[in-house]
Each structure stands twice: as C-alpha cells, then as structure tokens.
PyMOL Python script that loads the backbone (N, CA, C, O; Angstrom):
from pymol import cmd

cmd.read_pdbstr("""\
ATOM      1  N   UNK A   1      -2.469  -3.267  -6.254  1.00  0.00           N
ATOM      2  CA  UNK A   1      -1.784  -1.971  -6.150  1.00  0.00           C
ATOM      3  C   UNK A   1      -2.434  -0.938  -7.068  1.00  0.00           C
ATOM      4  O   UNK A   1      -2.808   0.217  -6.863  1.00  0.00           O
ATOM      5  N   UNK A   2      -2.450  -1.901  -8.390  1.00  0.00           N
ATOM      6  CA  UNK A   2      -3.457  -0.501  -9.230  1.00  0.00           C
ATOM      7  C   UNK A   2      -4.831   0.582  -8.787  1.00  0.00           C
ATOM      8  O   UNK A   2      -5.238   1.734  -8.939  1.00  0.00           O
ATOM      9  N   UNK A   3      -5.227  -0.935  -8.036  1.00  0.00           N
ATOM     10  CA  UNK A   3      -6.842  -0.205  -7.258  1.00  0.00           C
ATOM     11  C   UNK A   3      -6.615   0.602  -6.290  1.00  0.00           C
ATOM     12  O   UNK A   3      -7.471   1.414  -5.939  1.00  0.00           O
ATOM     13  N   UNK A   4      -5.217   0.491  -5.601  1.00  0.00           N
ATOM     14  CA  UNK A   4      -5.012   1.226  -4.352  1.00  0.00           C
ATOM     15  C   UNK A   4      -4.813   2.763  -4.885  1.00  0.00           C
ATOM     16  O   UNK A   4      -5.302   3.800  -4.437  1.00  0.00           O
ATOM     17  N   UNK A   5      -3.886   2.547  -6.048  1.00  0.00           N
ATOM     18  CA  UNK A   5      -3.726   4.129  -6.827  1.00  0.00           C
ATOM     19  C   UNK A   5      -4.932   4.845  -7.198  1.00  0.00           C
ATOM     20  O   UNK A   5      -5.197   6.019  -6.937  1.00  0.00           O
ATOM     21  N   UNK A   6      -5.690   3.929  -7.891  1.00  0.00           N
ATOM     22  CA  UNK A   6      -7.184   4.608  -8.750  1.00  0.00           C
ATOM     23  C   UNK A   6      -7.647   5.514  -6.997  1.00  0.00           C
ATOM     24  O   UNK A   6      -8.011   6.688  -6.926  1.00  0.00           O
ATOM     25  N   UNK A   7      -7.548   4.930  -6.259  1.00  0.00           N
ATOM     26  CA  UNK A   7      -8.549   5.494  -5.274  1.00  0.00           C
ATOM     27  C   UNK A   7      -7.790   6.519  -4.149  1.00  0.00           C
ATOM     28  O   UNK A   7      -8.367   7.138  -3.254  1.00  0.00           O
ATOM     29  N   UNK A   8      -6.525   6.523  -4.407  1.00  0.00           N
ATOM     30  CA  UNK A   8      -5.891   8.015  -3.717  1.00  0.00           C
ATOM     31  C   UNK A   8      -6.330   8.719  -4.876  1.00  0.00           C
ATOM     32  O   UNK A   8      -7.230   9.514  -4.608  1.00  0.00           O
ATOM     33  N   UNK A   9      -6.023   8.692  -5.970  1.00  0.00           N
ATOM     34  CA  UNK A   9      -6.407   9.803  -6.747  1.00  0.00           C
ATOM     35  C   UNK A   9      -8.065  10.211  -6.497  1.00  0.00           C
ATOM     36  O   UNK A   9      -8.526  11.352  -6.458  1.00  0.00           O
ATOM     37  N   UNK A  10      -8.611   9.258  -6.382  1.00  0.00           N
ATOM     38  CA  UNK A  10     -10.459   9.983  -6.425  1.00  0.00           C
ATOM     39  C   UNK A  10     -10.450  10.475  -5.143  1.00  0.00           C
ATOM     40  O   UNK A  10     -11.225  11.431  -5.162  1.00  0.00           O
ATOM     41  N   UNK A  11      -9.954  10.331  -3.936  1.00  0.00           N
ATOM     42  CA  UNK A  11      -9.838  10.589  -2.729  1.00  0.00           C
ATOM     43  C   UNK A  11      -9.036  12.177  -3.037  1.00  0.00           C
ATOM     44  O   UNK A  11      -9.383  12.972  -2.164  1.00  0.00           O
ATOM     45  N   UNK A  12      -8.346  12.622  -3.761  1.00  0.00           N
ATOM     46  CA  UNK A  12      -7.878  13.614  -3.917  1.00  0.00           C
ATOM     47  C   UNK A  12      -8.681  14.351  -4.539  1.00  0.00           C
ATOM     48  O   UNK A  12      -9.197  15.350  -4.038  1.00  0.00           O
ATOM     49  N   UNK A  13      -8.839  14.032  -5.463  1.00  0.00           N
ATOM     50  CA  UNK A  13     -10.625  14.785  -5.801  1.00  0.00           C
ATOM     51  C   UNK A  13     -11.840  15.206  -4.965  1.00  0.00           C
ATOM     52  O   UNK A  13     -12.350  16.305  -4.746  1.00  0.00           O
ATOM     53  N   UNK A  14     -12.147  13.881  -4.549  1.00  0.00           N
ATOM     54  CA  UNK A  14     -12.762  14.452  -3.587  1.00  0.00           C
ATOM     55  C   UNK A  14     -12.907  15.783  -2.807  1.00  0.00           C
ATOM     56  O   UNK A  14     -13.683  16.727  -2.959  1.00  0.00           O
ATOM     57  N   UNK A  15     -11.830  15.535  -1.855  1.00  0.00           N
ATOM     58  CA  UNK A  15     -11.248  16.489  -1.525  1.00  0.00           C
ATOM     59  C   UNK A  15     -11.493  17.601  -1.964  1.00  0.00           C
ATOM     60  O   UNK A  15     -12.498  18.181  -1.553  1.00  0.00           O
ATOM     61  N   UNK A  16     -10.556  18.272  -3.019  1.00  0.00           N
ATOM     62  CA  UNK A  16     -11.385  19.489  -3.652  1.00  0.00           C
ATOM     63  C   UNK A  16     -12.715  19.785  -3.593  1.00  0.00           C
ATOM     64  O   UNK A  16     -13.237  20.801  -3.135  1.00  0.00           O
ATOM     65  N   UNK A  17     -13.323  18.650  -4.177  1.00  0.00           N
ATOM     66  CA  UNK A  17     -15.067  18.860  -4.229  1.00  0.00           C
ATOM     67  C   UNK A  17     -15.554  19.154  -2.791  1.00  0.00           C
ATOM     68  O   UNK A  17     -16.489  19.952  -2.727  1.00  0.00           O
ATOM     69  N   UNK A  18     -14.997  18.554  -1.401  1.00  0.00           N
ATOM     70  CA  UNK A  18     -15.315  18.575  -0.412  1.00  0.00           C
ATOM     71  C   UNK A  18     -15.128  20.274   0.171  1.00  0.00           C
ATOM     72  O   UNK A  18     -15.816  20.759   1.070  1.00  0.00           O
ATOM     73  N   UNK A  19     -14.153  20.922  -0.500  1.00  0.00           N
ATOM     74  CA  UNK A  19     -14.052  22.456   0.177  1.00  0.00           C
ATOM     75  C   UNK A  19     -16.134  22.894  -0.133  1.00  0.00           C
ATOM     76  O   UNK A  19     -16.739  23.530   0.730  1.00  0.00           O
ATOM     77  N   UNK A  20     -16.758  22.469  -1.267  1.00  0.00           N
ATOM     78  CA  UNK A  20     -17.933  23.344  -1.060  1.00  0.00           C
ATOM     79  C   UNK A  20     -18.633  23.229  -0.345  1.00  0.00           C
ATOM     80  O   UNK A  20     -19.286  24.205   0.025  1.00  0.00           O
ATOM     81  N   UNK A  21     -18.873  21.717   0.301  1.00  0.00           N
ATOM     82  CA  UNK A  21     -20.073  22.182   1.745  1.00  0.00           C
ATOM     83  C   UNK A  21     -19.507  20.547   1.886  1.00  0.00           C
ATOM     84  O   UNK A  21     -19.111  19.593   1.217  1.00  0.00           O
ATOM     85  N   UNK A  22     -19.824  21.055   3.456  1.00  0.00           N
ATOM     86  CA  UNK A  22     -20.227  19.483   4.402  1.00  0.00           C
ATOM     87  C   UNK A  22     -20.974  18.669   3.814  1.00  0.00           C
ATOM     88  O   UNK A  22     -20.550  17.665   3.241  1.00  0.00           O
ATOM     89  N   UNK A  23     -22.048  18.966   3.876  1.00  0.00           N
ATOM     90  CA  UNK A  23     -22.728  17.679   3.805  1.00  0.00           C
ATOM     91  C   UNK A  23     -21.948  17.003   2.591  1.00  0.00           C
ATOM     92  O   UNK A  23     -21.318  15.988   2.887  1.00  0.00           O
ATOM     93  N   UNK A  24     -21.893  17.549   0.882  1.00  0.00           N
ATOM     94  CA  UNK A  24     -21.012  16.884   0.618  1.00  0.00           C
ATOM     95  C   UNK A  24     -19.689  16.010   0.805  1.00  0.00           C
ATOM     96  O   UNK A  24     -19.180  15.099   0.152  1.00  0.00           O
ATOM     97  N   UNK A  25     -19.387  16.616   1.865  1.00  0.00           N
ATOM     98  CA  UNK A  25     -18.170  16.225   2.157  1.00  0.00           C
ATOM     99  C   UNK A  25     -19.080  14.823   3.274  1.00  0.00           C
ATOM    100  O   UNK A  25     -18.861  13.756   2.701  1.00  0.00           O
ATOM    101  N   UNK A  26     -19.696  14.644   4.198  1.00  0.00           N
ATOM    102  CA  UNK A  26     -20.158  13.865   5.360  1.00  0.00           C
ATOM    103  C   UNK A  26     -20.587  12.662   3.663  1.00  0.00           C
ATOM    104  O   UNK A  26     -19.751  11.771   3.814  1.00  0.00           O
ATOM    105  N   UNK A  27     -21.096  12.433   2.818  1.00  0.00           N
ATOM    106  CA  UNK A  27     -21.361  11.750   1.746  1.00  0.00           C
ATOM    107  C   UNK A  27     -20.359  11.261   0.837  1.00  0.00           C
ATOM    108  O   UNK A  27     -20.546  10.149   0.344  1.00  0.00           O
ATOM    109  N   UNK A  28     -19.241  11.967   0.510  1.00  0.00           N
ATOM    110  CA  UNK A  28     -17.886  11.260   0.183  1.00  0.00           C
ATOM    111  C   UNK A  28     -17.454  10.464   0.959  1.00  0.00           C
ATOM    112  O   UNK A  28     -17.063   9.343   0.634  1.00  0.00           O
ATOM    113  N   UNK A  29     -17.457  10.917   2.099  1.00  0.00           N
ATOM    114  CA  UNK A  29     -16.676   9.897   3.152  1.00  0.00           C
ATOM    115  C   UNK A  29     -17.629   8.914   2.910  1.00  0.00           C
ATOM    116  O   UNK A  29     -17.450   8.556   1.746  1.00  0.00           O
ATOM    117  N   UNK A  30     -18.634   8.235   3.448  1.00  0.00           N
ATOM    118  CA  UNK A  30     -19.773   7.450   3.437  1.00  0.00           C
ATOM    119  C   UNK A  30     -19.559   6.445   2.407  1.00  0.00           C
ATOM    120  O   UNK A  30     -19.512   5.217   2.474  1.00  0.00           O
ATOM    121  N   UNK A  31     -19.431   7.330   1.357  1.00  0.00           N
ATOM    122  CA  UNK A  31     -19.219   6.446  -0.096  1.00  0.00           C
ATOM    123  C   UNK A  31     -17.462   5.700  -0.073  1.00  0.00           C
ATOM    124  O   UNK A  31     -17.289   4.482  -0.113  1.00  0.00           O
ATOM    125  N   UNK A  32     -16.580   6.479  -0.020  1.00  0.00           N
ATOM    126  CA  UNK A  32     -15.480   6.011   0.683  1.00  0.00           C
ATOM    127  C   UNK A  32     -15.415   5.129   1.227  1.00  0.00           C
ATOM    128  O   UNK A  32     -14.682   4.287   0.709  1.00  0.00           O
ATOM    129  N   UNK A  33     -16.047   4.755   2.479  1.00  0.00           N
ATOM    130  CA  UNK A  33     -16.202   4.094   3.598  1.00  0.00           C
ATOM    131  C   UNK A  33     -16.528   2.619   2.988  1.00  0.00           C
ATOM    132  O   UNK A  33     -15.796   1.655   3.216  1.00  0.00           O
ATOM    133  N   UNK A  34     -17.795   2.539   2.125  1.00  0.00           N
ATOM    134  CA  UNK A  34     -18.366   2.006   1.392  1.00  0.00           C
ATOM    135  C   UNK A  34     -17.377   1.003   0.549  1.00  0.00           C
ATOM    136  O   UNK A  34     -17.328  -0.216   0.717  1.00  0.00           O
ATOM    137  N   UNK A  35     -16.618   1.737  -0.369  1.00  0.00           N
ATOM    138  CA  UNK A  35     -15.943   1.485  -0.953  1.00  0.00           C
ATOM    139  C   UNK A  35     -14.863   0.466  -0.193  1.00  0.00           C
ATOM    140  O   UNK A  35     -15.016  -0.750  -0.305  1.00  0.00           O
ATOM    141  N   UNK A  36     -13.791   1.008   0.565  1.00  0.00           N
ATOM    142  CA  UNK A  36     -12.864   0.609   1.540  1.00  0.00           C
ATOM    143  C   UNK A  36     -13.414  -0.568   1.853  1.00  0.00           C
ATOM    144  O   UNK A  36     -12.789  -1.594   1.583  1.00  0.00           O
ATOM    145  N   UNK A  37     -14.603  -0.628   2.440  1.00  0.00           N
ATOM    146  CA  UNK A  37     -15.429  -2.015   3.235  1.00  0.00           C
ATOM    147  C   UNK A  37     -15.579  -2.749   2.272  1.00  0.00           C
ATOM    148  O   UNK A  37     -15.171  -3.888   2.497  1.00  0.00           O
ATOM    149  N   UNK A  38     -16.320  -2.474   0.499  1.00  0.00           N
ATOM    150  CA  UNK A  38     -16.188  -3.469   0.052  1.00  0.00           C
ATOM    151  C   UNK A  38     -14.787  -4.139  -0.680  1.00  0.00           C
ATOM    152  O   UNK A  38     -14.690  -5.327  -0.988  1.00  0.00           O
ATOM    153  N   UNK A  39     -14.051  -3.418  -0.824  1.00  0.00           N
ATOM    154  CA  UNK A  39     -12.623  -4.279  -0.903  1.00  0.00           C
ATOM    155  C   UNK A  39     -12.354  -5.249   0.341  1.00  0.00           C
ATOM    156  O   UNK A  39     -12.137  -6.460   0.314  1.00  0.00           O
ATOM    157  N   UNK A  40     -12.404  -4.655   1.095  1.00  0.00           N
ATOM    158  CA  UNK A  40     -11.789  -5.768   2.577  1.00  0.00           C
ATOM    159  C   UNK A  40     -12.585  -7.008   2.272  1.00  0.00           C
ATOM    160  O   UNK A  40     -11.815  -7.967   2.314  1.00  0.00           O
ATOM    161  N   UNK A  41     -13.877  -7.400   1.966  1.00  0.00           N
ATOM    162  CA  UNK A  41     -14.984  -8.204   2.170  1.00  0.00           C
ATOM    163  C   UNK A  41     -14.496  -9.122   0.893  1.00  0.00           C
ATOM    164  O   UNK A  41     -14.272 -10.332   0.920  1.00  0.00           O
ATOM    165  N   UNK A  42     -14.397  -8.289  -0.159  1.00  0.00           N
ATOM    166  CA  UNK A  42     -13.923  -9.057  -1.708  1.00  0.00           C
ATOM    167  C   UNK A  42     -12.607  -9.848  -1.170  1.00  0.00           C
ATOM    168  O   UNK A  42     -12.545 -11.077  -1.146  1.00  0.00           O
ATOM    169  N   UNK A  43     -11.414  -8.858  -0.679  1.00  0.00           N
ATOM    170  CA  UNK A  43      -9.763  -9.931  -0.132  1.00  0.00           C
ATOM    171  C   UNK A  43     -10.293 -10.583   0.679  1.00  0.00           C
ATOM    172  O   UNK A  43      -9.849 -11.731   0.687  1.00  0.00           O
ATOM    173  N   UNK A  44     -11.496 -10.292   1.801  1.00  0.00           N
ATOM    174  CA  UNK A  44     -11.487 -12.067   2.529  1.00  0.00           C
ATOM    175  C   UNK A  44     -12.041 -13.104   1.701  1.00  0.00           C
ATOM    176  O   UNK A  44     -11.758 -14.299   1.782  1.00  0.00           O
ATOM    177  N   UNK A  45     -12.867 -12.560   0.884  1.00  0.00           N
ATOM    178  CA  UNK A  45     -13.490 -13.854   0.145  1.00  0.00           C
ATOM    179  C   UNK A  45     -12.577 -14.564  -1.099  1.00  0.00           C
ATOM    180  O   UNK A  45     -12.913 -15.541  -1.768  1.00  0.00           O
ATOM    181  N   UNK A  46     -11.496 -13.888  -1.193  1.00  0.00           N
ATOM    182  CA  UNK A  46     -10.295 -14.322  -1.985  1.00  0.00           C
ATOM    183  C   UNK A  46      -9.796 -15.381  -1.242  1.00  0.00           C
ATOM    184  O   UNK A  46      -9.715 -16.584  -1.493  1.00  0.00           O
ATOM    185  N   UNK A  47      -9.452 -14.666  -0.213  1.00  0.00           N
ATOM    186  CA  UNK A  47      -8.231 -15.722   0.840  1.00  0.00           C
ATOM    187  C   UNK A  47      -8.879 -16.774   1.532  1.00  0.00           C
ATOM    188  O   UNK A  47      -8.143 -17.498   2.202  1.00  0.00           O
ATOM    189  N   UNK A  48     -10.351 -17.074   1.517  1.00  0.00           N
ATOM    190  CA  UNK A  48     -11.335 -17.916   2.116  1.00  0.00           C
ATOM    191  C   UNK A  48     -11.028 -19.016   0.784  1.00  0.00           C
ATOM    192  O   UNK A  48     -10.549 -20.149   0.834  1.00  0.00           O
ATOM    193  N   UNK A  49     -11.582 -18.073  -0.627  1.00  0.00           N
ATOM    194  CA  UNK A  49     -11.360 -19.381  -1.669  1.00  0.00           C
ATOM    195  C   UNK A  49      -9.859 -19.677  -1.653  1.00  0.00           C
ATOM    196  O   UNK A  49      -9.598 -20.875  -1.762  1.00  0.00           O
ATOM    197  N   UNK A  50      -9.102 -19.074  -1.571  1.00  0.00           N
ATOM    198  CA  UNK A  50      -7.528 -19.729  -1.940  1.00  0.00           C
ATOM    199  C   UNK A  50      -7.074 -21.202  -0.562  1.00  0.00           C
ATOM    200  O   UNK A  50      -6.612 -22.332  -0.720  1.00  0.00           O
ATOM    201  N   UNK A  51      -7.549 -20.337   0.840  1.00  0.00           N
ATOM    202  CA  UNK A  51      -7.957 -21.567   1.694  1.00  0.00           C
ATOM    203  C   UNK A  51      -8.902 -22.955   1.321  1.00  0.00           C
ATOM    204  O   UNK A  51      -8.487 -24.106   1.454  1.00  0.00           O
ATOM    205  N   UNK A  52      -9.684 -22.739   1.037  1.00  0.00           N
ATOM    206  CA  UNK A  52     -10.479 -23.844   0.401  1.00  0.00           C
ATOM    207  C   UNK A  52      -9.817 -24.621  -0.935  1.00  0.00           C
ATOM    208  O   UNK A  52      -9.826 -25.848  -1.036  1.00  0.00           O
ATOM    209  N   UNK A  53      -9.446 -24.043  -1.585  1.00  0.00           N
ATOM    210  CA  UNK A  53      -8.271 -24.880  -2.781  1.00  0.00           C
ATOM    211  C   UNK A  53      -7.231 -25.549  -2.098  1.00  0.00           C
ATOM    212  O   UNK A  53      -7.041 -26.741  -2.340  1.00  0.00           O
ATOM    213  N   UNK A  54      -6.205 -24.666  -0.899  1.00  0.00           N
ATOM    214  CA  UNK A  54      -5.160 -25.542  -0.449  1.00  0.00           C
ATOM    215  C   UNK A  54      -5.917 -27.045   0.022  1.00  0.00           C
ATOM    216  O   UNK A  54      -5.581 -28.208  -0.202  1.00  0.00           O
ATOM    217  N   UNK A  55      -7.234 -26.391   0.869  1.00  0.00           N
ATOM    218  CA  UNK A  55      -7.184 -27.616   1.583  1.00  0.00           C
ATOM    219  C   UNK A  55      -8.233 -28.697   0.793  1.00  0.00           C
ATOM    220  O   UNK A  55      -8.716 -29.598   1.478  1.00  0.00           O
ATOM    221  N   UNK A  56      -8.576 -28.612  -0.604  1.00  0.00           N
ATOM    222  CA  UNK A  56      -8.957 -29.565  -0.979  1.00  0.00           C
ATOM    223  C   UNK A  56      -7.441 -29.820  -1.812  1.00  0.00           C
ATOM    224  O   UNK A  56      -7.287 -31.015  -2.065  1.00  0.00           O
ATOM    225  N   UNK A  57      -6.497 -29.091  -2.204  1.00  0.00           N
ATOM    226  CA  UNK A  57      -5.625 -29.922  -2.860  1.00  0.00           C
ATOM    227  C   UNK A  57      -5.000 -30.839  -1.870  1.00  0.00           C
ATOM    228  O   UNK A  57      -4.309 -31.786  -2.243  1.00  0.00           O
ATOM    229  N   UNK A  58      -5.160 -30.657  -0.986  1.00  0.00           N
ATOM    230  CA  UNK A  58      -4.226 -31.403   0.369  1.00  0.00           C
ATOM    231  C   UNK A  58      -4.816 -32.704   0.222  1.00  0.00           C
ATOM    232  O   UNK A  58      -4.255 -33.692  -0.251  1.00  0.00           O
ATOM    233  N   UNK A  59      -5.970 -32.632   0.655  1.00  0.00           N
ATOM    234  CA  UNK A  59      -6.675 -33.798   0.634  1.00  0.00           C
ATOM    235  C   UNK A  59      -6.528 -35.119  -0.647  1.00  0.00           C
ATOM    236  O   UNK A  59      -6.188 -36.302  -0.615  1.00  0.00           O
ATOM    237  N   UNK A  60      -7.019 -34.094  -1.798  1.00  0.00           N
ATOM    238  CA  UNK A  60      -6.628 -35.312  -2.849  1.00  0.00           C
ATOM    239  C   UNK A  60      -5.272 -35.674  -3.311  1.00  0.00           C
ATOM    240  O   UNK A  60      -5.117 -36.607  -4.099  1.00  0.00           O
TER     241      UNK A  60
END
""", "prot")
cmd.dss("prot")
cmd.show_as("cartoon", "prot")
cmd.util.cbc("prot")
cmd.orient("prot")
C-alpha cells in the first residue's frame, strides 16, 4: 500500500511537469508504464516463490 501511495503522488507531479510539452509528457508515461510493469513482474515472482514454499512444505 505504501508503494501504491509513493506513486499517485509522483504521478501527480508528473502531471504538472507534463502541462510543458508532450513529448515530456509521451516519456512520463513510458517511464510510468515501466514502472507499473515492473511491480506486476516483482508480485508474480512473489506469489510464484510463496507457491513453491507451500508446495515444498506439503511435500515434506
């Protein structure tokens, strides 16, 4: 939840910064994008290891 906050706020920033030109703005997003994608990739590789613990605790 903390990380979710840190990044509306920079997303709000952004923003502002984005009124001076496009292209800046087409490069926030990008980086954004960036960002967003690598969280998703980090929680699957969480829930991949937490899968792999159940199912070796199962086993032994």
């Amino acid at each position: 939840m903390r990380v979710r906050k840190r990044h509306a706020i920079k997303i709000r920033d952004f923003k502002k910064y984005a009124k001076y030109s496009e292209k800046h703005k087409a490069v926030i997003i990008g980086v954004l994008r960036s960002m967003a994608i690598g969280e998703l990739l980090l929680n699957l590789k969480m829930v991949m290891l937490k899968l792999l613990i159940i199912r070796i605790t199962i086993r032994s």
